[in-house]
C-alpha positions in Angstrom: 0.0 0.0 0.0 2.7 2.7 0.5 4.5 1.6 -2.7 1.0 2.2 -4.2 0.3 5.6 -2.8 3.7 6.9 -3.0 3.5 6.2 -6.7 -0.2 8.1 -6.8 1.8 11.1 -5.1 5.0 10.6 -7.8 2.2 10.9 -10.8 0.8 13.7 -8.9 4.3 15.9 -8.8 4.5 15.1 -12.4 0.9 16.5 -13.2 1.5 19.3 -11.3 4.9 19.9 -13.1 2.9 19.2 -16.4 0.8 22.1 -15.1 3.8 24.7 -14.8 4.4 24.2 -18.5 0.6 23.7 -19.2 0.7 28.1 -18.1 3.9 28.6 -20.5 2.4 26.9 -23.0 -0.9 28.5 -22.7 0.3 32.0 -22.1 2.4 31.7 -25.4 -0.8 30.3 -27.3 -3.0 32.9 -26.2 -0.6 35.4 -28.0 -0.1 33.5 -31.0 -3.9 32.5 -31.1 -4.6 36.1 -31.6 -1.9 36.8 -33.9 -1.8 33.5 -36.6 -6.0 32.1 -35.0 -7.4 35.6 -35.5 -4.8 37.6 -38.4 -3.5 34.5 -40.3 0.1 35.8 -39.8 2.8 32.7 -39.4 5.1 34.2 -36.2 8.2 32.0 -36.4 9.9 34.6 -34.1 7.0 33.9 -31.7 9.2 32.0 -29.5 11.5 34.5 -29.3 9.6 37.2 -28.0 9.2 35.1 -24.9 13.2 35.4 -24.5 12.8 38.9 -24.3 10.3 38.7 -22.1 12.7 36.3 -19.7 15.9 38.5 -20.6 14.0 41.4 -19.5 12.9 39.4 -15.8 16.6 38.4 -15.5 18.0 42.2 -16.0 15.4 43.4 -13.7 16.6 40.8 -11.1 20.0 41.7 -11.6 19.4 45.8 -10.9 16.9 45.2 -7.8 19.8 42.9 -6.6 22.5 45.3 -7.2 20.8 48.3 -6.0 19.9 46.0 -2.8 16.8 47.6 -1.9 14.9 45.1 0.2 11.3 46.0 -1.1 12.4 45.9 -4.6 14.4 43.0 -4.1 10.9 41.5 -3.2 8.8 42.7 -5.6 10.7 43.2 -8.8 8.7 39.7 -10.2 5.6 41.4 -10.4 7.2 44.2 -11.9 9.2 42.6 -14.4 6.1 40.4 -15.7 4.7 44.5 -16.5 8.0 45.9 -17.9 7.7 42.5 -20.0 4.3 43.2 -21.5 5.4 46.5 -22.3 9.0 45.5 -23.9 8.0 42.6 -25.8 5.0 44.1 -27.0 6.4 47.6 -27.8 8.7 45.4 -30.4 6.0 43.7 -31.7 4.6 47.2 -33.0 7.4 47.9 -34.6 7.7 44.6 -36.2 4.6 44.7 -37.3 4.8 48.3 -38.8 8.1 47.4 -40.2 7.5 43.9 -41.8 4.7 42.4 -40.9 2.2 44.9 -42.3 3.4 44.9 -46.0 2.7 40.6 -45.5 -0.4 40.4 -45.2 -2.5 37.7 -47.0 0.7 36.2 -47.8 1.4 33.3 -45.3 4.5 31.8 -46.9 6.3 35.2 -47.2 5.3 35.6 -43.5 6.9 32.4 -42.7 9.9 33.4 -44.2 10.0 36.5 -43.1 9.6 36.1 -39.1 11.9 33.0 -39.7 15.1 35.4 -40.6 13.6 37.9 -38.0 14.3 35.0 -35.3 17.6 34.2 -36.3 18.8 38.1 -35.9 16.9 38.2 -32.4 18.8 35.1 -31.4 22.1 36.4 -32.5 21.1 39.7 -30.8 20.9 37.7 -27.4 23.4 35.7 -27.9 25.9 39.2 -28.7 24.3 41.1 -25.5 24.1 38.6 -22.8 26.2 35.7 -24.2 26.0 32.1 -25.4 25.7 30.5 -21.6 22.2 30.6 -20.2 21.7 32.9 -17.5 18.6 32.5 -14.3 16.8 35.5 -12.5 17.1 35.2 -8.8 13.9 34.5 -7.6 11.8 36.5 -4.5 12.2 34.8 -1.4 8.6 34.8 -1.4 8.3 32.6 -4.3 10.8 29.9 -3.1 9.6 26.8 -1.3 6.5 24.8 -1.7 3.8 23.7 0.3 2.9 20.0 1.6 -0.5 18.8 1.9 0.6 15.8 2.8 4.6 14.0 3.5 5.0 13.1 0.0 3.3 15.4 -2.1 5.0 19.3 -2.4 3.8 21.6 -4.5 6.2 24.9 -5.2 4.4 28.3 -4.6 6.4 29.8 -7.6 4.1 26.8 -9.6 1.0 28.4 -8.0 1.8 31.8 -9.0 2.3 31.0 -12.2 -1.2 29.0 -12.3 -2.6 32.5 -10.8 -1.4 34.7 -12.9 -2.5 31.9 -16.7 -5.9 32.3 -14.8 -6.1 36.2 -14.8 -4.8 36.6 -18.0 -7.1 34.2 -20.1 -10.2 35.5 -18.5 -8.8 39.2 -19.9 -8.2 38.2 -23.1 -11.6 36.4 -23.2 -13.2 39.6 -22.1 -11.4 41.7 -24.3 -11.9 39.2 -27.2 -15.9 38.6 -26.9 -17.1 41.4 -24.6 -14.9 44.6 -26.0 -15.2 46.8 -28.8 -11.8 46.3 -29.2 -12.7 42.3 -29.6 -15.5 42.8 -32.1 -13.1 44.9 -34.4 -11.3 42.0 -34.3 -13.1 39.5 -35.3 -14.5 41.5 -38.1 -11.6 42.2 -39.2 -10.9 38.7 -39.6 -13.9 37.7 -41.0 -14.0 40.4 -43.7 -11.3 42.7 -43.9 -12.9 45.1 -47.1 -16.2 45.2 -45.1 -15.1 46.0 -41.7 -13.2 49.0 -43.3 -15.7 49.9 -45.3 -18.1 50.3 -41.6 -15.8 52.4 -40.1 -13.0 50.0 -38.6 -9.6 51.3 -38.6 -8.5 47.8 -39.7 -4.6 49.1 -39.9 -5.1 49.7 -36.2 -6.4 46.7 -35.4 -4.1 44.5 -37.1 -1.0 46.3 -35.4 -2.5 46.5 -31.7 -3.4 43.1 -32.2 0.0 41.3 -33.7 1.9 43.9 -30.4 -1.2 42.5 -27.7 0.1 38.8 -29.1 3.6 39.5 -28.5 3.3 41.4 -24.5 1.5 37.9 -23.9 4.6 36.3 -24.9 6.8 38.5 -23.3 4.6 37.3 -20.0 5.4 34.2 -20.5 9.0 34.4 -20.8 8.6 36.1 -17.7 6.8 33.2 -16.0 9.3 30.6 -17.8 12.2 32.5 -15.2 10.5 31.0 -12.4 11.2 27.2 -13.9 13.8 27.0 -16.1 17.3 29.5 -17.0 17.8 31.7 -20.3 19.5 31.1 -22.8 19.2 32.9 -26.7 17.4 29.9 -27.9 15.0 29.3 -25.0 11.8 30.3 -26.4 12.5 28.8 -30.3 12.4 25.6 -28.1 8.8 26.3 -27.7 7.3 27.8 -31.0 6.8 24.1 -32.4 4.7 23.4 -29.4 2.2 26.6 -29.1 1.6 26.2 -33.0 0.4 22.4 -32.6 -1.6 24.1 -28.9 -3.4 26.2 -31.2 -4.2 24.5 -34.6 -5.0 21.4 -32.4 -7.7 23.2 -30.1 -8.7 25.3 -33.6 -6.9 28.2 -34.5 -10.1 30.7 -33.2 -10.9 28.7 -30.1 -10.2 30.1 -27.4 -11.6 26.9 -25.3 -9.9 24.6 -27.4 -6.4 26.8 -27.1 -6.6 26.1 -23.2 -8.1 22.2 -23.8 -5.0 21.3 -25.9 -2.0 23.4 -23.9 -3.5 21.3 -21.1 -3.7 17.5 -22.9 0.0 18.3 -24.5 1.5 19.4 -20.8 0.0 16.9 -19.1 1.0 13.9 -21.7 4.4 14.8 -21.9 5.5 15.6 -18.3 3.3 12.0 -17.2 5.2 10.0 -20.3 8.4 11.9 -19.4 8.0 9.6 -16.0 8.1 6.5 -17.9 10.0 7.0 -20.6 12.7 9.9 -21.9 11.9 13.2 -22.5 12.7 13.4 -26.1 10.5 10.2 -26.3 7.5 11.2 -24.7 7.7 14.3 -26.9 8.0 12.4 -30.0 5.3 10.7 -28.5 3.0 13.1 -28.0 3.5 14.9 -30.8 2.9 11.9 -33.0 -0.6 11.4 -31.3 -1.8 14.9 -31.7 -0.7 14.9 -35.5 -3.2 11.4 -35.2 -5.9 13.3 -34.4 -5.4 16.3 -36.8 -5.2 13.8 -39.6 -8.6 12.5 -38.6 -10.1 16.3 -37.2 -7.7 19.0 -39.2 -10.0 21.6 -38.2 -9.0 20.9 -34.4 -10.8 20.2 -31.2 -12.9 23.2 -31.0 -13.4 24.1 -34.8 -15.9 27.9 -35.1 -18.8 27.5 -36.7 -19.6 29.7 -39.8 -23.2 30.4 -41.3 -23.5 29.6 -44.9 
C-alpha cells in the first residue's frame, strides 16, 4: 500500500509539473492564437519574443539585486512580468509596422519572413548577454513549496504562475468577446474590405493586435524565469509546441487553445516519467498529428453560417 500511494503522489508531482508548462504553454498560445488564430500571420519569431520577455525578468533581477533595496528586491517579479508586456509588445509594433504589415494575405512570405527575424533576435541575445544561459534570482517569497501531505509538495512559484494563466485568459476572453476592441477583431478577420468599409480602422487593429500577441509572450518568458534558466534559444524551443496548442484546439478557439495546452502538458510531463523526454515528446507529438489527420480543423473548430 505505500509503494502504491507513494507512486499516486509521484504521478501527482508530475501532473503538477505538467501544469507549470501547461501556463507557459498557454500563455504563449493565447498570443499567437490572436496573432496567426485571429490575423493568419505565421510568427516563427513567436518564441522569441518570450526570450525577451525572460531576458527582460533576469536584467530586472540583476538591478533590484544590485541596487539592494529590500522591497524591490521583493517585488521586482511582479514588476518585471509589467515591464515584459510593455517590452515585448512595444517590439512587436514595430515589427509589425516594419514587416509584418506589408505581408499580409501572404502566409508563406510571413513564414519566411519572421523566420530570418528570429535568427537576428537570437544572434542579438546571444551578442548582448552571451551564449551560456543565465537564471533571474527569484523572490524569497516565491521559493519553497507547500505539503498537503509528507510526499506530495507543490512549489508556490508553480502556483503563482497557475494564478497569474488564470487572470490573463479570463482578460483576453473579455477583451476578445465582450470589447469593442474584440469585435473589431473578429470582423476584421472575417471580412477585412467590409469592416473597413463600416468604419474599422482595420490598420489599427491589425498592429495592436500582432503587439497585444507579442506582450503575452513576453509574459510568458517572464513566467518561464521562475522554472527554467535563459538562454538565446530558450523560447525557439517552444514555438513548435504553441503552434500544434493552437491549430489542435482550432486556431479561433479560445476553449480549445486552453483544452490542448492542457492534454500536451500533461501527456508529456506524465510520459516523461516512464519514458525519456525526447520520447515522450515524440510521443506526443505523434498522437496529436493522429488526431489532426482525422479532425484537421482541431478540437474546437468555429462555426460559420452559410
Amino acid at each position: 500500500m505505500d509503494s502504491l500511494s507513494d507512486f499516486g503522489a509521484i504521478l501527482l508531482m508530475q501532473g503538477f509539473n505538467g501544469l507549470s508548462n501547461f501556463c507557459v504553454l498557454l500563455l504563449m498560445a493565447l498570443g499567437l492564437a490572436i496573432i496567426f488564430g485571429q490575423m493568419g500571420v505565421i510568427n516563427m519569431a513567436h518564441g522569441d519574443f518570450l526570450t525577451v520577455g525572460a531576458y527582460t525578468t533576469y536584467v530586472c533581477s540583476e538591478v533590484a539585486h544590485g541596487l539592494g533595496i529590500k522591497w524591490l528586491t521583493d517585488s521586482y517579479f511582479l514588476i518585471s512580468i509589467l515591464i515584459s508586456f510593455v517590452i515585448a509588445g512595444s517590439l512587436g509594433l514595430v515589427v509589425e509596422h516594419l514587416m509584418i504589415r506589408k505581408l499580409y494575405t501572404r502566409p508563406l512570405d510571413t513564414l519566411l519572413a519572421t523566420w530570418g527575424l528570429s535568427l537576428i533576435m537570437q544572434q542579438t541575445f546571444r551578442s548582448t548577454f552571451g551564449a551560456r544561459e543565465v537564471s533571474a534570482i527569484l523572490p524569497d517569497w516565491l521559493m519553497g513549496s507547500l505539503k498537503p501531505s509528507e510526499a506530495i509538495d507543490i512549489p508556490i512559484n508553480g502556483l503563482l504562475m497557475m494564478g497569474l494563466t488564470a487572470v490573463l485568459t479570463t482578460l483576453i476572453f473579455f477583451a476578445l468577446y465582450r470589447s469593442r476592441w474584440g469585435i473589431r477583431v473578429r470582423a476584421t478577420t472575417q471580412n477585412r474590405t467590409m469592416s473597413a468599409a463600416t468604419g474599422i480602422n482595420t490598420t489599427r487593429v491589425d498592429r495592436l493586435s500582432f503587439g497585444l500577441g507579442c506582450g503575452l509572450a513576453g509574459i510568458a518568458g517572464a513566467a518561464f524565469t521562475t522554472i527554467g534558466s535563459t538562454g538565446p534559444t530558450s523560447g525557439s524551443l517552444y514555438i513548435v509546441d504553441t503552434f500544434l496548442v493552437v491549430v489542435f484546439g482550432g486556431a479561433q478557439s479560445l476553449v480549445g487553445g486552453i483544452a490542448s495546452a492542457f492534454s500536451i502538458a500533461q501527456t508529456q510531463a506524465t510520459m516523461e516519467f516512464f519514458l525519456s523526454g525526447s520520447t515522450a515528446k515524440v510521443l506526443t507529438l505523434s498522437s496529436v498529428i493522429l488526431i489532426l489527420m482525422l479532425r484537421p480543423q482541431g478540437l474546437f473548430s468555429i462555426k460559420a453560417r452559410t
